[in-house]
C-alpha positions in Angstrom: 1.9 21.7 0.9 1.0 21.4 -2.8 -0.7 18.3 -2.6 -3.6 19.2 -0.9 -4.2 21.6 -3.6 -4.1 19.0 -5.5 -1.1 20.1 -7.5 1.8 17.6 -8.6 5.5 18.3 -6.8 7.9 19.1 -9.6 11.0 17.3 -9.4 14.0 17.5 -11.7 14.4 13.7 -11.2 13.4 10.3 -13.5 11.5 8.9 -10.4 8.7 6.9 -11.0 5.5 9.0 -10.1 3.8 5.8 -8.6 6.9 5.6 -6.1 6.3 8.9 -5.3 3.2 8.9 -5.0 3.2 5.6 -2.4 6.1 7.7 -0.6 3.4 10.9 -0.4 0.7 8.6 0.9 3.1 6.5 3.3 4.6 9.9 5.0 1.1 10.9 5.6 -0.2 8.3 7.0 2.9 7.6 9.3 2.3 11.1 10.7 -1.7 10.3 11.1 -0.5 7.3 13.0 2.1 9.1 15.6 0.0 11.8 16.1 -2.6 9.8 16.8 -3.4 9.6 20.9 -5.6 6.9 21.0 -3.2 3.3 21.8 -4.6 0.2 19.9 -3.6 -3.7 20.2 -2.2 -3.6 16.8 -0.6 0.0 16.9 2.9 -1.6 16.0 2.1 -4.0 13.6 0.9 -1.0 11.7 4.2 1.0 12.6 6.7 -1.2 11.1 4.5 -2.4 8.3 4.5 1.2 7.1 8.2 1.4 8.0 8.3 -1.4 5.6 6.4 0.3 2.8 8.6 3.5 3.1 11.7 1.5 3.0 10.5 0.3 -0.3 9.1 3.3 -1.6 12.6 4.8 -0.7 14.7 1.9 -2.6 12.7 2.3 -6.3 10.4 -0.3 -7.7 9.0 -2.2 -5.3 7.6 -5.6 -5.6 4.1 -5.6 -6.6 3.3 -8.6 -4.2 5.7 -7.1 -1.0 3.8 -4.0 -1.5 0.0 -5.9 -1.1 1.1 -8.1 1.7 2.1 -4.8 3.7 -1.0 -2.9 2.6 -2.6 -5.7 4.0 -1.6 -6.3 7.4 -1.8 -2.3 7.7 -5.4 -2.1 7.0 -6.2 -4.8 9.2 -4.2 -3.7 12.0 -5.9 0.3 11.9 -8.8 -0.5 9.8 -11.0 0.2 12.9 -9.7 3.1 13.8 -11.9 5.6 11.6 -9.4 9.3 12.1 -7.1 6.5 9.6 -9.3 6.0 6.8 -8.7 8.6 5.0 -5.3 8.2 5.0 -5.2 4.2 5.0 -7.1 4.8 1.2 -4.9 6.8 0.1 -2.0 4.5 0.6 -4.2 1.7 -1.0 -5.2 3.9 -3.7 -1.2 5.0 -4.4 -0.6 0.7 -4.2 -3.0 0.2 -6.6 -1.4 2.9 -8.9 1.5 -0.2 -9.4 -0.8 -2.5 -10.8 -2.3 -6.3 -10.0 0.7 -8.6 -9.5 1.2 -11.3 -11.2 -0.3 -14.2 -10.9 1.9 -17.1 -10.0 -0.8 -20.3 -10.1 -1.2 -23.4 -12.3 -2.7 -23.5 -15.4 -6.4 -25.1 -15.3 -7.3 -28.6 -15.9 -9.9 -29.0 -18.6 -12.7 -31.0 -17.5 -12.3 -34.7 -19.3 -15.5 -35.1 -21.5 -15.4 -38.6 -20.9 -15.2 -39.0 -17.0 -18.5 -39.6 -15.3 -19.7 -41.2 -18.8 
């Protein structure tokens, strides 16, 4: 595989290198997972959550704040398992690629000079 080379695939196609990139990692980690003997409480969790970010990976662009929320409940369902680290940061690494999402909050109130005065 070229990747472990550290070579780039070539493609003839427009696809966005983060998505490919978050596919890569994904794939990877999926295989980690099944060929992993060991069984762990939150073994599934971790399954369909990566199910999850390969379905997304496979429909284009995902959504920046679908894409966290899955990262999340992977790493904490395998984040003790340590023959997954490698491959759990490389699918955070190929999330981060797609950026901080926005942020959806209120704007701040400005402290009144005059209260408490």
């Amino acid at each position: 595989m070229l990747r472990s080379l550290g070579q780039r695939p070539v493609t003839g196609s427009d696809e966005d290198p983060r998505v490919a990139e978050l596919r890569t990692a994904v794939s990877r980690l999926r295989r980690e997972l099944a060929a992993l003997p060991a069984d762990f409480p939150d073994r599934v969790i971790a399954e369909d959550e990566l199910a999850a970010l390969a379905a997304m990976a496979a429909g284009g662009l995902p959504e920046i704040p679908r894409l966290r929320s899955s990262l999340l409940l992977v790493a904490g369902a395998i984040g003790s398992v340590s023959a997954l680290a490698r491959g759990l940061s490389q699918v955070r690494d190929a999330v981060d690629l797609f950026g901080e999402p926005p942020r959806d909050r209120a704007p701040r109130r400005r402290a009144d000079p005059d209260a408490g005065a």
